[in-house]
C-alpha positions, -999 to +999 in steps of 0.1 A: +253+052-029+235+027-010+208+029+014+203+006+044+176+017+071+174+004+107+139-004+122+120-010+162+093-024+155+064-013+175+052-030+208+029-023+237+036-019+271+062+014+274+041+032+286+056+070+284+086+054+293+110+054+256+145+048+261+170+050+230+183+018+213+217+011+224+221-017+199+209+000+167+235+028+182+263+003+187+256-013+152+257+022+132+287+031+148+303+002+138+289+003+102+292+037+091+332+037+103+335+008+079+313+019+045+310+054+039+291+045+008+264+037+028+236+063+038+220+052+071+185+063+083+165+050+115+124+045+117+118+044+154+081+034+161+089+036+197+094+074+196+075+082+169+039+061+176+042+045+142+022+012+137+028-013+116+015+005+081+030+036+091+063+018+094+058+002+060+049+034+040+082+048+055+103+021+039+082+028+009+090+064+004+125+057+011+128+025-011+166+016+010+188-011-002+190-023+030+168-028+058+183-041+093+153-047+117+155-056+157+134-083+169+123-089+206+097-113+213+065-088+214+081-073+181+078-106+162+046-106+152+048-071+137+082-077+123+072-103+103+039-087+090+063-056+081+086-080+065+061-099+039+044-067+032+074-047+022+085-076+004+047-077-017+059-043-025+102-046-036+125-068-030+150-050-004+181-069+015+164-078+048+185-083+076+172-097+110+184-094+150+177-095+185+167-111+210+142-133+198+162-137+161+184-152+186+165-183+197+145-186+165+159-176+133+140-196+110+105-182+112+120-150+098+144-161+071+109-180+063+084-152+063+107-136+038+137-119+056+170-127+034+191-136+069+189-139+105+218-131+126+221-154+164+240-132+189+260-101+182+251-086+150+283-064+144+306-091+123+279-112+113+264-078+094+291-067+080+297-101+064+265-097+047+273-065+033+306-079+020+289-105+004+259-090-012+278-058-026+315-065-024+315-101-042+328-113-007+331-150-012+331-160+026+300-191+020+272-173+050+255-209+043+278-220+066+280-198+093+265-212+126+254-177+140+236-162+102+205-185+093+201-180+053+180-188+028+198-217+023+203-226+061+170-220+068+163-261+077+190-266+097+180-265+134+210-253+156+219-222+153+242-208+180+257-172+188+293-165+184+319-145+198+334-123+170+341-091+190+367-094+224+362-069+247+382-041+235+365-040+200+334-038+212+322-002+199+311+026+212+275+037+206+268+069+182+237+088+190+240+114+160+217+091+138+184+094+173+167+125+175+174+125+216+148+148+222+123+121+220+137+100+243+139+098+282+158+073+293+165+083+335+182+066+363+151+070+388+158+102+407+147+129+386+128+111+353+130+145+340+165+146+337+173+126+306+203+099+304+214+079+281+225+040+282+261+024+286+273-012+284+305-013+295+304-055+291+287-080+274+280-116+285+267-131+317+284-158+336+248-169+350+221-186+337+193-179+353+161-204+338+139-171+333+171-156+311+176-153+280+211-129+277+236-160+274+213-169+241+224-134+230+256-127+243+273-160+256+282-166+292+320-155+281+318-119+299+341-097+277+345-059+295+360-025+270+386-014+282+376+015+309+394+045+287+369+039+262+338+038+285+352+071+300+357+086+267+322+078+256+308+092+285+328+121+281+323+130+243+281+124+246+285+148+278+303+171+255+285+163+226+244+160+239+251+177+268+234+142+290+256+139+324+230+109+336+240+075+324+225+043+331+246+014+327+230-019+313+255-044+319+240-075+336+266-076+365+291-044+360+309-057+393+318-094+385+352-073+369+365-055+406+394-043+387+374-029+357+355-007+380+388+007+400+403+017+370+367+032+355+360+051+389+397+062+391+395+081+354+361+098+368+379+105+399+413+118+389+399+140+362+368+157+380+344+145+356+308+155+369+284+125+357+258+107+376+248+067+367+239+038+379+242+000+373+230-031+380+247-066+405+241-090+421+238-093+460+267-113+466+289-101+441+281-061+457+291-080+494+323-094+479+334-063+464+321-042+486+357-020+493+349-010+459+314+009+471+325+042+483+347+047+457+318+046+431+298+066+450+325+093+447+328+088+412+291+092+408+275+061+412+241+071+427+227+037+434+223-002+421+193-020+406+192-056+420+170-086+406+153-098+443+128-116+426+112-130+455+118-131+493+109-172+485+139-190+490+122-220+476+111-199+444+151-188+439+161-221+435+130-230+410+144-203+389+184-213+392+188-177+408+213-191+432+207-162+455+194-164+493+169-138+505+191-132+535+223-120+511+199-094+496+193-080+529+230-078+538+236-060+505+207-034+509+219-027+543+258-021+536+244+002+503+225+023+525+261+024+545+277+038+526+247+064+516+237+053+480+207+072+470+188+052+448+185+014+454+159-006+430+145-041+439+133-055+401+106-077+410+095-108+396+057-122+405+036-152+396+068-174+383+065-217+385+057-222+421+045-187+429+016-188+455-011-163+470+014-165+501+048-163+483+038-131+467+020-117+499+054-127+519+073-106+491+053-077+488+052-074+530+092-075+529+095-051+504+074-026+524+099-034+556+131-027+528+111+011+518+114+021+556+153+025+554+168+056+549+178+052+511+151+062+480+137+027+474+122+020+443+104-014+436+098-023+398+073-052+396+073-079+363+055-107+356+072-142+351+074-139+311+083-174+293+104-166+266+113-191+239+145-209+242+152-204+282+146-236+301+118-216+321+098-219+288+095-253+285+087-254+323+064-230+327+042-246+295+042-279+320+029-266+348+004-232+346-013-219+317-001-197+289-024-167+290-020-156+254-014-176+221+005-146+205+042-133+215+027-092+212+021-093+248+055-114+258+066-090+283+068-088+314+047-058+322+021-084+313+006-111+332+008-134+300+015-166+324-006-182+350+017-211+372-011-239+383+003-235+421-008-197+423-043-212+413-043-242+435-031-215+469-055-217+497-070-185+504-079-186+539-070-163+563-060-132+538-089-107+532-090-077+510-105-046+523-134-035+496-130+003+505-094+005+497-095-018+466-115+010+452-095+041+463-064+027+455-080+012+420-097+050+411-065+065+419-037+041+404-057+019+381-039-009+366-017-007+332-008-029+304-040-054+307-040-077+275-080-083+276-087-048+286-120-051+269-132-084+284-118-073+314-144-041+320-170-063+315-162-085+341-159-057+361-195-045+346-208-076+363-182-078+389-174-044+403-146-042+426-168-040+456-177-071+447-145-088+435-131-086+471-168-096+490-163-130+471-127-132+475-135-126+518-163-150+515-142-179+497-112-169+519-135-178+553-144-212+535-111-214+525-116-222+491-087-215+468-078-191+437-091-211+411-122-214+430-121-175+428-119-178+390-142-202+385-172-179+404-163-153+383-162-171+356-197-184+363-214-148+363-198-138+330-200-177+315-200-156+276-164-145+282-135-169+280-116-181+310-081-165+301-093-129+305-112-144+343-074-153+354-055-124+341-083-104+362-080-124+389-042-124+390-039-084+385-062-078+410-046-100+438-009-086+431-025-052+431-039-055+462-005-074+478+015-042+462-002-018+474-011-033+511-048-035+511-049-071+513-036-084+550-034-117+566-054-126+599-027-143+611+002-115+618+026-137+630+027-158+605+037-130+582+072-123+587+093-150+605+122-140+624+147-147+597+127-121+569+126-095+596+152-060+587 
């Protein structure tokens, strides 16, 4: 009997949110069908607060044959110091994936990992197995999606397509401990749910994305049956009626979602979910709309971005502001009760006035009837989107490492945000400190450089300075450079990461206002 043990990493920036691993899920299902003399085990250091040496003396006690560890960007760090120490220690199969293993195999296979798999992991594992234990004699060297040993120099790698549609498996949840994880689909966070991908693929390539690296632009759906009957069986099973659906555009397939709906529909199954789409794509199948809702859709999670039309083509969003506000009006229609904007500040060509536009249209989309949810994130350059080599051009990486490559961090700083004119916006020093004592602000990378700026620089202070450059109307990086100048022993990056929370904090949460009120909302932003 073999041994083979999957591993997350830890990472920072989850908060109390920790949703199971649909991947790890997917993959053991998969697996476990296909060797039964294989025993699988899971280290989550997500759930289970483990650190990098806690992770390590796990593998140690259990000493598996194989270890199968998934890799996005702010993992890759860690992954790799997990990977050379357990290798100092015995020389297990180590098998690498995600998101990151995607667009950059080689550093692991070179830190010690045995192979790297580009794109879906399924195939490509199982082909490792074959070959290590089963004297398969398929030659990996050559495979363009598994970086080897042998491979390791060769510098494309590329994801394939092994799995259509209707092999894609089902997840199996009996290897999680559920309990520790709370996944939700917004309305009740106490109600736990579980995640669904009905699809994989993305026909889009938006600069800031990285799916297609993973999953291809070739969209390939299950067939519905089997989406219903896994909903069904972890109903039974777990007793989890919520289900959030992670698909990157669940309606680009109209007649995927009739027949889906329909099964809910025709057999009175009682579940709740929601997915995710695209404005235009919600407008052109919008017949479809009440019928989800009466199968239990409960709302949609949209990527707005930015109400900066200028800023959608930057990214290659190809979406107009105005569509978003068609779509948002038709969902409240038809009486959706959860609609989420994801937001997307401080991307190439973001400035003080793009995101103060945004975060004023967003309050106007929060006075309609529906529960309105707004998620903010942070323009993150990830390695091997064309945004990367972009965003490296023109603003300044605020962090040499990938542990805080996420976008609940503001790890980049675009050169147009710093160069944006400050006059006429003010920030009102009372409410900057209410709304600071009684919010705060999360998931700071130099939180300890940071409090001593704000030791020298209380928040009183931060927006007298920001209203007294404002009337001179100096710009951002003016407002840096001050700062910097009364804490000169600190380094810059921590000055614009303080900087740059502080003003989005005070655009989010409406304490910062323009002079000029008219020049706020033009005719054609207006609900």
């Amino acid at each position: 009997m073999k041994k083979m043990m999957f591993i997350r990493p830890p990472f920072k920036g989850m908060g109390r949110y920790v949703p199971p691993h649909l991947g790890i899920a997917t993959l053991y299902n998969y697996l476990h069908d296909k060797f039964d003399w294989i025993e699988f085990s899971f280290v989550d250091a997500l759930a289970d607060a483990l650190d990098e040496e806690q992770i390590i003396k796990a593998i140690n006690c259990s000493r598996p044959d194989i270890i199968a560890i998934t890799i996005k960007t702010m993992q890759a760090r860690q992954a790799k110091e997990i990977i050379e120490k357990v290798k100092g220690i015995y020389n297990p199969l180590v098998i690498c994936g995600g998101n990151h293993v995607s667009v950059s195999p080689q550093e692991f296979v070179r830190c010690g990992a045995d192979y790297a798999v580009v794109g879906e992991g399924e195939e490509a594992i199982e082909k490792i197995i074959l070959y290590e234990f089963c004297n398969s004699e398929e030659p990996l060297d050559e495979c363009i999606n598994i970086c080897t040993k042998n491979s390791v120099e060769r510098n494309i790698f590329e994801p394939k397509v092994c799995i259509n549609g209707s092999n894609i498996p089902a997840p199996d949840w009996s290897i999680f401990d559920l309990s520790k994880y709370n996944e939700n689909i917004h309305l009740n966070k106490s109600r736990p749910a579980l995640p669904v991908m009905a699809s994989r693929g993305c026909p889009f390539k938006c600069d800031f994305c990285s799916t297609h690296l993973t999953w291809t632009t070739k969209v390939r759906y299950r067939n519905p049956i089997d989406v219903f009957n896994e909903i069904k069986n972890n109903q039974i099973k777990w007793g989890i009626s919520d289900y959030h659906f992670y698909d990157d555009n669940l309606l680009i397939n109209p007649e995927w979602v009739d027949q889906f709906t329909e099964l809910i529909i025709s057999t009175g199954l009682n579940v709740n979910w929601i997915c995710l789409s695209r404005p235009e794509i919600i407008l052109k199948h919008k017949e479809l709309l009440p019928k989800m809702k009466k199968a239990g859709c409960k709302g949609f999670e949209l990527g707005f971005e930015t109400d900066d039309d200028g800023l959608y083509l930057t990214m290659n969003k190809k979406n107009v502001k105005s569509t978003f506000r068609k779509a948002y009006e038709y969902l409240c229609g038809v009486d959706f009760e959860m609609i989420e904007f994801l937001v997307m500040s401080f991307y190439v060509g973001e400035t003080l006035q793009s995101l103060y536009r945004t975060n004023e249209v967003l309050r106007q989309y929060k006075k309609q009837k529906a529960l309105f949810v707004s998620s903010r994130y942070f323009a993150t350059p990830f390695k091997g989107t064309p945004y990367y080599n972009i965003a490296m051009e023109s603003g300044i990486d605020l962090y040499p490492g990938d542990e805080y490559r996420y976008a609940v961090f503001l790890n980049y700083m675009p050169k147009s945000f710093l160069e944006s004119e400050m006059k006429d916006y003010t920030i009102s020093a009372r409410g900057l400190r209410l709304q600071f004592d009684f919010f705060g602000i999360e998931n700071l990378m130099y939180s300890n450089a940071i409090e001593r700026i704000m030791q020298h620089v209380p928040l009183e202070q931060f927006a007298q300075l920001f209203n007294d450059l404002s009337s001179e109307g100096k710009k951002v990086a003016d407002l840096c450079s001050h700062i910097h100048s009364l804490v000169p022993d600190i380094d810059v990056l921590p000055v614009y990461e303080y900087v740059g929370r502080l003003i989005e904090f005070c655009a989010s949460s409406g304490i910062m206002k323009k002079q000029i009120i008219g020049e706020c909302l033009n005719e054609d932003s207006s609900l």
